[in-house]
C-alpha positions, -999 to +999 in steps of 0.1 A: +409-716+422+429-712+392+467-699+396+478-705+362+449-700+334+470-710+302+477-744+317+449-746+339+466-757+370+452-745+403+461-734+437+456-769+448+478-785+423+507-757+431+507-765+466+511-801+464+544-793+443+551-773+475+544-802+493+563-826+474+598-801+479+593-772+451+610-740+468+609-720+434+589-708+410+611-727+390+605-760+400+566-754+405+569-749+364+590-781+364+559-796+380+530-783+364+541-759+337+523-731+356+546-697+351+561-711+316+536-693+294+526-661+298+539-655+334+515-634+350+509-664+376+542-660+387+534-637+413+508-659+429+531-690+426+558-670+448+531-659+475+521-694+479+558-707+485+561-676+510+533-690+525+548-724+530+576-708+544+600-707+514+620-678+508+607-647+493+618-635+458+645-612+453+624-580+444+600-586+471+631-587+499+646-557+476+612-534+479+607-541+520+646-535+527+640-499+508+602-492+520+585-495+493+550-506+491+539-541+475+536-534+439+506-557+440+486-538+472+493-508+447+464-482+435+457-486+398+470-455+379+447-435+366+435-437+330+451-416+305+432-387+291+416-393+258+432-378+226+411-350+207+415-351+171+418-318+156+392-301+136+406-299+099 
């Protein structure tokens, strides 16, 4: 599976960073450029060091040390309502 689409680099290729001693996000992108483009992998990298037993980012620690739900396990929003022209 893919983790970072604009450089195509997948899961597999993230983990053997891991593997090899990346920690951060930051050295992952060191690796592989995944995180260095549009950064919405970023999130994905950091649960896969978690899961390799590196530590977890700031915000995440933040957000359990107040309560706070996982902004990921989140419900969408709902949509905003439409906007009605009015009649001339």
């Amino acid at each position: 599976m893919y983790v970072c689409m604009c450089h195509a680099v997948t899961e597999a290729q993230v983990k053997q960073k891991i593997d090899e001693g990346a920690s951060t996000p930051r050295q992952i992108a060191q690796g592989c450029k995944a995180g260095t483009d549009c950064g919405s992998c970023v999130r994905r990298i950091q649960a896969l060091l978690g899961e390799h037993g590196a530590r977890p980012c700031p915000t995440a620690r933040l957000a359990e040390r107040l309560g706070l739900a996982d902004p990921a396990a989140a419900p969408a929003l709902p949509a905003a309502p439409a906007v009605v022209p009015k009649a001339a």
